[in-house]
N, C-alpha and C positions, 0 to 999 in steps of 0.2 A: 573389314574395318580399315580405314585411313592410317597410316604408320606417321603422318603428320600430324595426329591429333595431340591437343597439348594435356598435357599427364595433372592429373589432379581432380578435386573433386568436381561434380558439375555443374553449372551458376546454381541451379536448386537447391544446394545441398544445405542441413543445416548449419548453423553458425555453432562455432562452441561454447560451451555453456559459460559464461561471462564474459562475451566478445561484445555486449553492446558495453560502451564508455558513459559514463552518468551523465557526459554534456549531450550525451544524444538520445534518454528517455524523454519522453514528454512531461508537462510539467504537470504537478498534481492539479487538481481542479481547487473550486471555491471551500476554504473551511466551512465544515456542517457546521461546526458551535461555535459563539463567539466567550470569549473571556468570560462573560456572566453564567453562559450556562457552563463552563468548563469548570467555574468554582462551585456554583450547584453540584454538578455533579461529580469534582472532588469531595463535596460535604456526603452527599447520598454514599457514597463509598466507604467513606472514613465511618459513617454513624451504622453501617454493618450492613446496608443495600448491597447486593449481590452486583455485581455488573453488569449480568444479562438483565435485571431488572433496572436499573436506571438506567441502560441502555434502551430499555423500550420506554421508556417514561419520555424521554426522547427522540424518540420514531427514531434513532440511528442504528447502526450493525453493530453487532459485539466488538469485529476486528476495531472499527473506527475508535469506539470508546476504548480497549486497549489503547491505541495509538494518540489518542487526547491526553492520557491520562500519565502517560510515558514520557511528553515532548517536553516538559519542565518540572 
């Protein structure tokens, strides 16, 4: 081995776990719901629909409709 070689990890290595800075994730894609279906499906919720079911009543993912439902 080279006694020149420079000390540290190797360009591969991983990064640490919150080394990316939020100006440099990607940005989210297109909202799945707009305003109209977001109050539908606050009502669906509130009148005791389960999430995972007005979740599917609108083709979207569980996480999504948490994250609708969270944003205001």
């Amino acid at each position: 081995m080279d006694s020149t070689a420079m000390p540290g990890p190797p360009p591969h290595a991983a990064k640490p776990k919150g080394a990316c800075s939020p100006a440099s994730r990607r940005p989210a894609g297109p909202r799945v719901i707009g305003p109209a279906e977001l109050a539908t499906l606050r009502r669906l919720v509130g009148d005791g629909v389960s999430v995972i079911e007005a979740a599917r009543t609108f083709k979207i993912g569980r996480s999504t409709t948490y994250a609708a439902l969270a944003e205001s």
